[in-house]
N, C-alpha and C positions, 0 to 999 in steps of 0.2 A: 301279466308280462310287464317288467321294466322297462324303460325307455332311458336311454342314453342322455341327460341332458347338457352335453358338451357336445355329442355328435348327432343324438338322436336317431343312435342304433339299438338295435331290439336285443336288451342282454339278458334275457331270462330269467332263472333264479341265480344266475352268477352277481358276485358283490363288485367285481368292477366290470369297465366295459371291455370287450375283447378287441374291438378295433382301434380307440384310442388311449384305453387305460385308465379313464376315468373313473375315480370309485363310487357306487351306486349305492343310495342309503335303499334300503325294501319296504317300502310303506311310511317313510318319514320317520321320524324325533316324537315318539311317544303315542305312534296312532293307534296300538293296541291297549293302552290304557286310556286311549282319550282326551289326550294332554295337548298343549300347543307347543312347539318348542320354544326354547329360553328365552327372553332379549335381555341383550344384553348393553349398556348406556356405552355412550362410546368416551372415549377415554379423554380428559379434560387438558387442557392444552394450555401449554405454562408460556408465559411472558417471556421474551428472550431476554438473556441476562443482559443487565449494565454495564456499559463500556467505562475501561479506566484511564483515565490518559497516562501517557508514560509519565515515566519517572524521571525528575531530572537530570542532566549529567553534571557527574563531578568537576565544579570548578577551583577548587583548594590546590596549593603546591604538592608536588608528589616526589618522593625521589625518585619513581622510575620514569622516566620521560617514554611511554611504551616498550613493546618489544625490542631487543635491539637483537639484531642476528647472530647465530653461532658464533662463539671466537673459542678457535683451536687449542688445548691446555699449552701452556708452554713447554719447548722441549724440557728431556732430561738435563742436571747437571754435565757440563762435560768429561767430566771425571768418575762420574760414578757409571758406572759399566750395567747393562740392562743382565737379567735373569736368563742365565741359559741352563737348563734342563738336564742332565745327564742324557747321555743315549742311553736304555734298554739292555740289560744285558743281552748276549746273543741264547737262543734256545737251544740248550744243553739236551732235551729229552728227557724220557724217562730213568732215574736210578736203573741199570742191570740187574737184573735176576737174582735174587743170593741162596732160594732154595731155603728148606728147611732146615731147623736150628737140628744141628746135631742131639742123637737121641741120649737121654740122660741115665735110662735107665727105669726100672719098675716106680710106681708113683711109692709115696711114703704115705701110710693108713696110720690114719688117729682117728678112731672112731668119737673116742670118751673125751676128747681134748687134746690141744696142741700143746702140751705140755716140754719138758726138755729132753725127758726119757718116752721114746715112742711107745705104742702098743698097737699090737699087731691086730688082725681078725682073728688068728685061729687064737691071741690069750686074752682078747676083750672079756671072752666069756667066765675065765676064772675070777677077774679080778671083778666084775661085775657080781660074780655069787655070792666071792668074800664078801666084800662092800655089804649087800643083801643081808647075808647070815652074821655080821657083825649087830645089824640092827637089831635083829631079831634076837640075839646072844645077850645084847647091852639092853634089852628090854626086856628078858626073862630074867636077868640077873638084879636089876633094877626091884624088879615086884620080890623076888626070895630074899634079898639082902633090903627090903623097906628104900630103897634110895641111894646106899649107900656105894654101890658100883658105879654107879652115876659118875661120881668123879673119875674112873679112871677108864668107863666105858665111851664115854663120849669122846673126851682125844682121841683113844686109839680108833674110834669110828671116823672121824674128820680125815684122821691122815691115812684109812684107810679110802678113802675116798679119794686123797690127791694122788693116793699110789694110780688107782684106777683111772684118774685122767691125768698118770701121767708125769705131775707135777714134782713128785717124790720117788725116790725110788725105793723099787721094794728088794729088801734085806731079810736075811736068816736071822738077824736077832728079834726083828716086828713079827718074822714069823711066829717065833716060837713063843712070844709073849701073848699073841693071840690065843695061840695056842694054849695055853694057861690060863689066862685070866678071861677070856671072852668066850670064847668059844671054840671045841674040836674042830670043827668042820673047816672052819673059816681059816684055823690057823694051820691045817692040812693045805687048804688052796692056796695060801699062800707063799707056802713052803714049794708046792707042787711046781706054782707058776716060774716062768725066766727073772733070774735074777738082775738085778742093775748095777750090777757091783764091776 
């Protein structure tokens, strides 16, 4: 059993004491290895510092002869007139209601491009095949003539391109020359498709 040594109440295996709170070590600083506890030197004690004497005060001329108290700015010119502010304009409120903008009509569909001649949904699809079966035309025609449709394959494929987004419009005479010199199909779809004329 413990003993209290601040009150010298009996605290059992508890680590502090219950009556005055004192904390209880349990068999000392090291008694289960057989040690003594630490010492420790006590702490070495320094010389009080040196006194300095003051400093002297300044005897030299100075321009400011100390503080001298607040002095007010001087008024304004009499002539010139102090800042006055506008009043606020007064609170007018929210603008009124105006509702929506009047309805304009079905939107305008350019799928291929914003071109100057529109294209619809239900003709994106032809001019989109042309365009397609133009390549395919000016590349078959390309390997059986050695190269030599090249030249006249490839514009008509570019501007069959701008027809499809648009940019050109498509005519009965690009039809039919498709239709000749490039390929059947393509120069059907184009013939097939709204003309721009």
């Amino acid at each position: 059993m413990a003993t209290c040594p601040k009150c010298g109440a009996e605290t059992g295996a508890a680590i502090s004491c219950e009556e005055c709170g004192f904390g209880v070590q349990l068999g000392g600083f090291g008694q289960e290895y057989g040690q003594d506890p630490p010492v420790y030197p006590d702490p070495p004690s320094y010389p009080d510092p040196p006194s300095y004497p003051d400093p002297p005060s300044y005897q030299g001329s100075s321009p400011y002869q100390g503080s001298s108290p607040y002095q007010a700015p001087p008024p304004p010119y009499q002539g010139q007139q102090q800042y006055q502010a506008p009043p606020p304009p007064p609170y007018q409120g929210p603008p009124p209601y105006q509702g929506p903008p009047p309805y304009q009509g079905p939107p305008q569909y350019s799928y291929a491009g914003q071109g100057m001649y529109p294209r619809y949904p239900q003709n994106d699809g032809l001019f989109t095949a042309a365009f397609v079966l133009m390549i395919i035309g000016t590349i078959g025609l390309a390997i059986a003539t050695f190269g030599i449709a090249l030249a006249w394959g490839i514009p008509m494929t570019i501007h069959a391109n701008k027809i499809r987004k648009g940019y050109s419009p498509n005519t009965v005479a690009f039809g039919v020359c498709c239709l000749l010199f490039v390929g059947v199909i393509a120069g059907v779809l184009l013939l097939v498709a709204p003309k721009d004329e």
